[in-house]
C-alpha positions in Angstrom: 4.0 4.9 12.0 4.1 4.5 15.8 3.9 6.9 18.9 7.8 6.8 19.0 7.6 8.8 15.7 5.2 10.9 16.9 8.0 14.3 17.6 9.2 14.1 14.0 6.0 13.6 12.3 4.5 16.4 14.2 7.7 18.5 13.1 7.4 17.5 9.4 3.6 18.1 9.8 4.4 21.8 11.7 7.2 22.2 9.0 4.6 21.6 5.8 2.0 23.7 7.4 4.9 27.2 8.1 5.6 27.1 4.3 2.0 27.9 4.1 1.0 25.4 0.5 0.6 22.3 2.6 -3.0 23.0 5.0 -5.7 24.9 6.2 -4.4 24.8 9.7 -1.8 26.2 11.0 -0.4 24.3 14.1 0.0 20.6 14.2 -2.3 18.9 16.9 -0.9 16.6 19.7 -0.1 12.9 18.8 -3.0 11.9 20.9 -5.3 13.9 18.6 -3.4 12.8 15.5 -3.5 9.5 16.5 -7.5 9.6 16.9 -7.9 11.2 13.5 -6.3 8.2 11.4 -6.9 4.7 10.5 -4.5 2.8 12.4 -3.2 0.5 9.2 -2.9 2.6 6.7 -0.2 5.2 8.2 3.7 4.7 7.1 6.7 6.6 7.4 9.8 6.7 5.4 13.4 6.5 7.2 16.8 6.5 5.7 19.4 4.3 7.4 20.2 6.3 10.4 16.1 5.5 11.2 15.4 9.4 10.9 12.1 10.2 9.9 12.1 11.3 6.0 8.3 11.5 5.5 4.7 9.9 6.6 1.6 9.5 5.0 -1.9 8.3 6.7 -5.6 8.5 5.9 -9.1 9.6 7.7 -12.2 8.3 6.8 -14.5 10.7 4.9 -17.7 9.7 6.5 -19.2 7.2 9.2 -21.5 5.7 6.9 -21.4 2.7 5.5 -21.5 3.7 1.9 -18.4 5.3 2.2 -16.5 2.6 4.0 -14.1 2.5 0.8 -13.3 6.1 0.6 -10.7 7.8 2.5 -8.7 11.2 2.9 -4.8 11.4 2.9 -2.3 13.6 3.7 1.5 12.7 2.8 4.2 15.2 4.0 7.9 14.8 3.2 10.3 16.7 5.2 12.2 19.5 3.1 15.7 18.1 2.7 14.3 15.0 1.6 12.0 16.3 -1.1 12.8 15.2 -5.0 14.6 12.1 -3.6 11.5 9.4 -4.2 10.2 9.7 -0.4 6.5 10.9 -1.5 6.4 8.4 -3.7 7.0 5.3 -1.7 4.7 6.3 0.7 2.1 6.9 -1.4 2.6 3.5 -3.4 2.6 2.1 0.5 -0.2 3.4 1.1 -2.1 2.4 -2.0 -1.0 -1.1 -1.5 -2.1 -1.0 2.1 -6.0 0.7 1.2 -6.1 -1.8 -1.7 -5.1 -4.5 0.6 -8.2 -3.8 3.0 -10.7 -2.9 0.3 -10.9 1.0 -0.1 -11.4 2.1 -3.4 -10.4 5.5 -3.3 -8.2 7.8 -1.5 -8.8 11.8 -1.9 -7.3 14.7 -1.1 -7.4 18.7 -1.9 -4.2 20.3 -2.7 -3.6 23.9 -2.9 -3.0 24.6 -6.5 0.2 26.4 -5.8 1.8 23.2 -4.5 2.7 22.0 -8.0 5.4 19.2 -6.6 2.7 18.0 -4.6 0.2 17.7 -7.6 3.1 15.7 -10.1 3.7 13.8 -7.3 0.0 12.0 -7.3 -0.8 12.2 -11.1 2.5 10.4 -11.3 1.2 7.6 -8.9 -2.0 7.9 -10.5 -4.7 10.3 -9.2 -6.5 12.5 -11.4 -8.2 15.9 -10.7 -11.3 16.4 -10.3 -12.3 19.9 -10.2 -11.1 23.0 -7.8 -13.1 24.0 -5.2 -13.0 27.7 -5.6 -12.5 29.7 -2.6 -13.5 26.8 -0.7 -11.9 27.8 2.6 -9.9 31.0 4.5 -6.2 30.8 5.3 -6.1 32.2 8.5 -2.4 31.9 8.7 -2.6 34.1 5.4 -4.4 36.6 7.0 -7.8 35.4 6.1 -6.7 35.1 2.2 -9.4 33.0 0.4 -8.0 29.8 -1.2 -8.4 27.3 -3.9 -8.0 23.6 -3.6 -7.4 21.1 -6.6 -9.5 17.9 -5.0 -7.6 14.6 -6.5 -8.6 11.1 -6.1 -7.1 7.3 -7.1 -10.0 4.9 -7.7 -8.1 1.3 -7.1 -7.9 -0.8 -10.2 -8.4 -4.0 -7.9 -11.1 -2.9 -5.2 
């Protein structure tokens, strides 16, 4: 994922959040604040021959301290007429590959519970569930609506 990808992963990103399963928020920041938010090798998009922009995935840390250094937040969005077509799933098992690669030993996320594709899509690539944070946040988008999120995390096999 570079800056020249920036307008279509901001419009996948803007897409996910309108169908109202995908975030919290409800406007996709600026690349230069997307940019500062993720780690700067572990961020991939998926293209199909034409080099249009199918999907992306990237990863925050979770904390500053050093305790944590191996633990990081995703987010993987796939753009809608390219869902069911494998494009979640290679960026997930690039981005596994990649954290492995450099160390991290597990990679989290939350995921509403409504967003069932999303949830097959990492227990088939092998994160489990944890628990569900029960009315964890507001959904302002929702009009304030209360909402669950299912919080998944893949502990490496090799880290």
């Amino acid at each position: 994922m570079t800056a020249g990808d920036a307008d279509a992963v901001l419009a996948i990103y803007q897409a996910g959040m309108d169908g109202g399963n995908a975030s919290f928020e409800d406007t996709a920041p600026d690349w230069a604040a997307f940019d500062a938010s993720k780690l700067p090798g572990h961020r991939f998009v998926a293209v199909d021959e034409a080099a249009t922009v199918l999907g992306w995935v990237a990863v925050s840390p979770v904390s500053a301290r050093a305790v944590y250094a191996g633990v990081v937040e995703h987010s993987v969005y796939v753009d809608r007429a390219a869902q069911g077509r494998g494009v979640g799933r290679a960026l997930l098992d690039a981005l596994i590959a990649s954290t492995e690669a450099a160390g991290i030993w597990t990679i989290q996320s939350g995921v509403f519970p409504e967003n069932t594709a999303s949830l097959a899509l990492h227990h088939a690539a092998g994160f489990r569930v944890l628990g569900i944070r029960q009315r964890v946040g507001r959904h302002a988008a929702q009009g304030g609506r209360w909402r669950d999120v299912v919080f998944i995390e893949r502990r490496s096999t090799k880290v």
